[in-house]
C-alpha positions in Angstrom: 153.4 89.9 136.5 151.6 92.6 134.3 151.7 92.4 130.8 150.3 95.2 128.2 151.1 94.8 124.0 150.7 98.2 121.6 151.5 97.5 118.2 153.6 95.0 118.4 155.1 96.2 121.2 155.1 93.7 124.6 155.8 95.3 127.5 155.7 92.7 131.2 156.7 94.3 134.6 157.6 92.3 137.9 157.6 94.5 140.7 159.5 93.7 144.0 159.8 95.2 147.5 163.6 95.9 148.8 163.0 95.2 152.2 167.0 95.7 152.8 166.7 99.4 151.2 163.4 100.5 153.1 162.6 102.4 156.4 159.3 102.0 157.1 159.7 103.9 160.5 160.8 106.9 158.3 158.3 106.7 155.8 160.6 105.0 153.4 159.4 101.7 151.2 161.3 101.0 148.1 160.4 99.0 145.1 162.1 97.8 141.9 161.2 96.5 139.3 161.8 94.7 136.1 160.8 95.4 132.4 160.6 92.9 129.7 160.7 94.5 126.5 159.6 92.4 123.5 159.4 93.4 119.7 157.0 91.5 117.9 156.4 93.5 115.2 157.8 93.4 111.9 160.0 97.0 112.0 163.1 97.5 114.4 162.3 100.1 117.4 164.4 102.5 119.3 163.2 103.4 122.4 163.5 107.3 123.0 161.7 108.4 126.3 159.5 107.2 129.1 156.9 108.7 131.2 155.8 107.7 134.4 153.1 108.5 136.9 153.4 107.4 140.1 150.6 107.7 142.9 151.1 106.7 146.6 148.8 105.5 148.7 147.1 108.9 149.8 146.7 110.1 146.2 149.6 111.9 146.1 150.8 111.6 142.3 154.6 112.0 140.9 155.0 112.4 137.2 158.6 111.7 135.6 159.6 111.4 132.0 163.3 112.0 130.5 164.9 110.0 127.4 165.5 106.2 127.5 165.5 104.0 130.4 168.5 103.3 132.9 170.5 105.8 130.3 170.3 103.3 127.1 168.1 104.1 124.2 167.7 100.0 123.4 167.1 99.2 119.5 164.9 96.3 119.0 164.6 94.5 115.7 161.9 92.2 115.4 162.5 89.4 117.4 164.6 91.3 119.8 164.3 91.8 123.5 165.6 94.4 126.1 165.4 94.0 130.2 165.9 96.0 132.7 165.3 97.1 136.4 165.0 100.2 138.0 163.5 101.4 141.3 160.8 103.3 142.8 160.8 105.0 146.5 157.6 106.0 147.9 156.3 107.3 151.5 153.8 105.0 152.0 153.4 101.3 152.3 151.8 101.0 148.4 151.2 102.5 145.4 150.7 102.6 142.0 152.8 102.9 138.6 151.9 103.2 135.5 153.5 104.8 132.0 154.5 105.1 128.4 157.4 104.5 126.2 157.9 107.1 123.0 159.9 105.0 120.4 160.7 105.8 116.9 160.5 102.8 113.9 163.4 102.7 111.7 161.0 104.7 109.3 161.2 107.3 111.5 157.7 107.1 112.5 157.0 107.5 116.3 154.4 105.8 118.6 153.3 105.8 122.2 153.7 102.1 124.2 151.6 101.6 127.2 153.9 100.3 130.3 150.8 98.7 132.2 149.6 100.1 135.3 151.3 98.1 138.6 150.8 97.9 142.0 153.7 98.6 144.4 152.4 96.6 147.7 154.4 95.2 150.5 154.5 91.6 150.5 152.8 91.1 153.7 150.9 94.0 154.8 149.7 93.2 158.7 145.5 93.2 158.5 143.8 94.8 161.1 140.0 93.9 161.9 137.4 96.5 163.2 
């Protein structure tokens, strides 16, 4: 599990690799994974829009961003949680995510939560010796 806070903002991710929805022999490897929301601050939150970057294992690196997450926009008061899952496909065996949640206090002040960086890895990768 990864964890990362920003003001009062806890964010924890648990990756897993869908074995059933992956082709390796075409280059296909598919992850999802879940997001743990918590607001520990003392303002309700709205999430508004996420950012991603999301690098294979050559380098190759995909950036996505649109508003909320699995199309909600999830007010937290403080106290409150929100979960989800979602899904990444990538063409290699492993990678890496990592992001940013805008959200907007019920002031109507907005600020930038980290989404830690997490590794996409397959859950027993065969080791080859030289």
């Amino acid at each position: 599990m990864y964890r990362a806070q920003t003001d009062g903002i806890e964010i924890t991710v648990e990756p897993h690799y869908l074995d059933e929805q992956s082709e390796p022999e075409a280059h296909r490897y598919v992850w999802a994974y879940t997001i743990v929301i918590v607001n520990e601050s003392n303002s309700t939150v709205e999430l508004e829009t996420r950012f991603w970057r999301i690098t294979n294992a050559v380098g190759q690196v995909e950036e996505v961003e649109g508003p909320g997450v699995v199309g909600e926009h999830p007010v937290l008061a403080p106290g409150d949680s929100y979960q989800y899952t979602s899904g990444c496909p990538l063409n290699t065996p492993s990678g890496t995510m990592v992001g940013y949640y805008v959200m907007r206090r019920d002031d109507g002040t907005r600020f930038t939560v980290n989404i830690p960086a997490f590794s996409l890895d397959l859950p027993d990768p065969m080791r080859t010796l030289n």
